[in-house]
N, C-alpha and C positions, 0 to 999 in steps of 0.2 A: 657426804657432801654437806657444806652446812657455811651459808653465808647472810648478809644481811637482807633484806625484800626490798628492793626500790622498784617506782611507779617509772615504767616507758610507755607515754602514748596512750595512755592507761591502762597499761598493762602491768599484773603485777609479775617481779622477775628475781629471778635471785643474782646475789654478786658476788662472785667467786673470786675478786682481786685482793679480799678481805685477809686481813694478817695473823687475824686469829685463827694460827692452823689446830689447834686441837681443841677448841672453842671454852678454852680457860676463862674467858671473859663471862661468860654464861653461868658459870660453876655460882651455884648458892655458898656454898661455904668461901671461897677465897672473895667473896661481896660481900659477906658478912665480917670476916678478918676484917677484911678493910675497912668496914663501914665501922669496927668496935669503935670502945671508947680511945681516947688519945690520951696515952700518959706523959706528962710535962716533960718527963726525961728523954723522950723520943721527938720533941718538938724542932725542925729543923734550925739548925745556927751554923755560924761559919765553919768553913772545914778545919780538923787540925792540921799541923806541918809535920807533926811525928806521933803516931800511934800511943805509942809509949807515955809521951810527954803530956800531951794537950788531949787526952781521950776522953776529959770531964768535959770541953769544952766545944766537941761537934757532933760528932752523930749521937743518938742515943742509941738504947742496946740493942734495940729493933734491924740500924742500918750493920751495927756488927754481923749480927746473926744472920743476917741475909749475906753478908760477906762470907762467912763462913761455910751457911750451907751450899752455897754455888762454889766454893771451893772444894767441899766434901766429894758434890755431886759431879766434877769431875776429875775428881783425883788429883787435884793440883796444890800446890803448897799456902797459896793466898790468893787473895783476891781483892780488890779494887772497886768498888761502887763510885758511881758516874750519874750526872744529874738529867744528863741527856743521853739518847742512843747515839747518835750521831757524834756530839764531844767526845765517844770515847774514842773511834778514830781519829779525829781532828786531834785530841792530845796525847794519847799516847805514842802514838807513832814520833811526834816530832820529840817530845820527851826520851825518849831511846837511842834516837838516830837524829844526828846533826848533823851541818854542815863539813863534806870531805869525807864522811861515809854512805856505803854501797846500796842501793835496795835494788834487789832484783824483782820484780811484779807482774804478775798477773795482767796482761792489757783488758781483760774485763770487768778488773775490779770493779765497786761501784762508788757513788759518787760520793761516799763518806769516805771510804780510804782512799779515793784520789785527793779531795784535798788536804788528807792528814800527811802523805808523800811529799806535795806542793810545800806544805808550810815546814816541813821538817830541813829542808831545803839540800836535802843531800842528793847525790849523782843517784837518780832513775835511771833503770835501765829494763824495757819490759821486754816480756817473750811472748809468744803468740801463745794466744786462749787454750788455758788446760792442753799444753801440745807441752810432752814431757822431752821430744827431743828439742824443742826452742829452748828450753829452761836449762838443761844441758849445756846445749853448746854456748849462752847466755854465760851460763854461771862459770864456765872455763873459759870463755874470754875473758868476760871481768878479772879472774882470779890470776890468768897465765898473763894476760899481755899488761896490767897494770901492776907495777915493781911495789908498788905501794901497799898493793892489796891484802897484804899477810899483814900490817898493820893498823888496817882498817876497821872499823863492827861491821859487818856485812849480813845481811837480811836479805831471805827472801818472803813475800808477800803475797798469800792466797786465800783464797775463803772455801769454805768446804764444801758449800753449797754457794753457786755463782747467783745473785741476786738479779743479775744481768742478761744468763742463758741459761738455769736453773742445773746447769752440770752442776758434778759432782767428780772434786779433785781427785787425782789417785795419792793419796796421803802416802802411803807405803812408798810410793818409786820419789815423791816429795823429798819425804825423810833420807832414802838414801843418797839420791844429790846434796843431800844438805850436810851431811855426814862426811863425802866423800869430797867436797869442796872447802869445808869448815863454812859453811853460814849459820845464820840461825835464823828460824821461821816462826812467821806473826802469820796465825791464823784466825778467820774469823767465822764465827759461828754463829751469825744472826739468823739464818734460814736450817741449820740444821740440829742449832741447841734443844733438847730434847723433840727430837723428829725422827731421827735413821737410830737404827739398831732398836733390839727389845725395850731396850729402857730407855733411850732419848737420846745415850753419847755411843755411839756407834763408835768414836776413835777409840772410846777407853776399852771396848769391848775387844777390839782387834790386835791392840796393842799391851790393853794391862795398862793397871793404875798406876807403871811406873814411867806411862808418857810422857811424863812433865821432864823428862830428859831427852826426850824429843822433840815434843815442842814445847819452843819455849816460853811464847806468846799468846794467848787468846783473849782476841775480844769478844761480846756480842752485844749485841741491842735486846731490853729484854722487855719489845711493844710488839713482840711474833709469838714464840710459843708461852711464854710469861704471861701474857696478856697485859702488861701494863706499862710503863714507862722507867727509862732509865737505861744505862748502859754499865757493863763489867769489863774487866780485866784481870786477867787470872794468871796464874803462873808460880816462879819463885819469892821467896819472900825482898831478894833484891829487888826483882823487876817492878813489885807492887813498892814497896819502900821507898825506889828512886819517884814513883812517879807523887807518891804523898806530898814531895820535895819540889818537882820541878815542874808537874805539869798542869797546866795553866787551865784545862778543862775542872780542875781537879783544887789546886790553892785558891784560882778567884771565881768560885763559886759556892753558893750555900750547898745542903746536902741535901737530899728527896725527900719531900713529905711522906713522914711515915707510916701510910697509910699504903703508899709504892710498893717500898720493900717488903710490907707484910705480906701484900698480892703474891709478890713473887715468892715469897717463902711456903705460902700456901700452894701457888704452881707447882714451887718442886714439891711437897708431900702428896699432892695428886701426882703426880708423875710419878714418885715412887712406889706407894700404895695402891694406884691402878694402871699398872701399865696396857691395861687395856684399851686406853684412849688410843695411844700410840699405834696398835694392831689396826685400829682401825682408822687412822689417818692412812697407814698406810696401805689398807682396802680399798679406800677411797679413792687413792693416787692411781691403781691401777684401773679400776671401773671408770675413773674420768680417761685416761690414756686409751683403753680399748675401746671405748664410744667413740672415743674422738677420732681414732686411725681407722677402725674400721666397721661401723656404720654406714648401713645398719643391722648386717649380716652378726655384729656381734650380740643385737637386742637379742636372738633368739635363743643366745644360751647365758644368759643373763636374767634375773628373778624379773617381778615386775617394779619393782621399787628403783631397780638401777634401769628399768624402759621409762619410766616416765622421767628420768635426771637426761635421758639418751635423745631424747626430742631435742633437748636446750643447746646441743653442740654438735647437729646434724649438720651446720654450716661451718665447722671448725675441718672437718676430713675433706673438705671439697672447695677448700680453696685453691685455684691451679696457680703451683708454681711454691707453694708454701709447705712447711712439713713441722712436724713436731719436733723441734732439737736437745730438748730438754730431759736429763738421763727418766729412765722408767721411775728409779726410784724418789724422783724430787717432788717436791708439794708445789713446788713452781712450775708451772707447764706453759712451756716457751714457744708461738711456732716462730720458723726461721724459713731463709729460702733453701727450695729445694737444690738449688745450684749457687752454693756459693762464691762469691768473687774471691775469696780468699782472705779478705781481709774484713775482721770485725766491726770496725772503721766503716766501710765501705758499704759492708752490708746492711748496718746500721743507719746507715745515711738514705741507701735504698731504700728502706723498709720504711722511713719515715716519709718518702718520698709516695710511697705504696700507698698511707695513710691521710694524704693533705690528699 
């Protein structure tokens, strides 16, 4: 467990809403990356319009290499650096997908890829939250009842980890709608890029390096397990290509101070050199879930180290009417109500209602 100490009331408390899930930000070595010297050739200036052409005149060799190794690191053919987390949804999505083509979506996305949907301005059509038969019957409407639709780009849109109810997509029965309808899927991976699986990409793990025929699309924000700022995009060398070209998060703006990209490059060789942060993020995840469900019958088979974290969330199992909805294995831990109205919408409105 490991978040930052703020004063309530004068009390000192820890704060678990904290994004640094494997506490990268803390690491001496990627502080020290970052804090090196700065070489003039890494100094941010405007982005180029083609790799090829203009690569003397944006990034320096710093934001390449970080391009590259988050490409290495999940298997995908290229990659895309972004100067903010949240611009890489807001532009990649409309860059891809215009006006008169499909997005099927997720209705829990969160509010970086709602309004990358909004501005792309193409026909939305959501299904209800991680429910694979809405996404189904969704993607066969769209595809049977619109005559059009075999000559449309059609997309569907999910995150692997929901930022919104801390699930966790079934990527496998994804991939087969997706396959079985012709779409093609933008994933995002800001809450689960190096978190699930032994080494941080759980998809590449289940599927093999050669997912990127799968999915086609990945973004993420990399201010969670990165620990620093910026966003990516990953995928085929088309998909990153097109967006050098057209998309607006990406032509009208400078590139990360390269001080960013170093973080991150240092993030992934902690990630890959000790994958033991990761074991223990995800020890973590479990000792907070079993405290919080069942407390405090679970203190007694639990050391003393996980009884003193188990006092902090004696009021998390015994709220009536609320329950944890959030898969076991997410670093997000969500409660929800114990009896849902049905609709995400609905519940959500409740629950803020619960709160004022």
């Amino acid at each position: 467990m490991h978040g930052p100490d703020v004063a309530l009331d004068d009390d000192e408390n820890e704060m678990f809403d904290d994004e640094n899930l494997l506490a990268e930000s803390d690491d001496d070595n990627e502080e020290d990356d970052a804090d090196g010297p700065i070489d003039p050739e890494n100094v941010p200036i405007p982005p180029r319009l083609e790799i090829s052409f203009y690569e003397n005149i944006h990034m320096g060799d710093v934001h390449l290499d970080c391009e590259s190794r988050i490409a290495k690191f999940l298997g995908t053919l290229d990659c895309i650096l972004y100067p903010y987390g949240l611009s890489t949804m807001f532009s990649a999505i409309p860059s891809l997908s215009k006006t008169g083509d499909i997005i099927v979506a997720d209705e829990g996305v969160h509010w970086g890829i709602q309004n990358g949907l909004y501005l792309s301005r193409s026909t939305i059509v959501y299904f209800k939250h991680n429910d694979m038969e809405s996404l189904q019957s969704t993607s066969e409407k769209v595809t049977v009842e619109n005559k059009r639709a075999k000559k449309l780009r059609r997309y569907i849109v999910v995150e692997a980890v929901y930022q919104n109810s801390g699930q966790i997509a079934p990527l496998d029965e994804i991939i087969r709608l997706k396959e079985k309808y012709r779409f093609h899927v933008l994933l995002d991976k800001s809450n689960s890029f190096g978190v699930l699986g032994s080494s941080g990409r759980r998809i590449t793990e289940q599927m093999g390096f050669r997912y990127i025929e799968k999915v086609d699309i990945i973004t993420a924000s990399m201010g969670h397990s990165l620990a620093t700022e910026g966003g990516f995009c990953a995928g085929s060398d088309r998909v990153t290509a097109h967006q050098r070209l057209s998309s607006s998060g990406y032509v009208f703006s400078v590139s990360l101070p390269p001080y960013l990209p170093t973080a991150a490059i240092t993030a992934i060789d902690v990630l890959e050199e000790n994958p033991d942060v990761i074991t223990k993020l995800n020890k973590n995840i479990v000792v907070f879930v079993v405290l919080a469900l069942l407390y405090p019958a679970s203190l007694l088979a639990l050391s003393s180290v996980a009884e003193g974290v188990g006092y902090q969330f004696r009021g998390l199992s015994n709220i009536h009417g609320l329950k944890i909805v959030s898969d076991v294995k997410s670093p997000i831990v969500f409660l929800g109500l114990k009896n849902s109205t049905g609709s995400l919408k609905s519940d959500s409105q409740l629950l803020e209602h619960i709160l004022e």
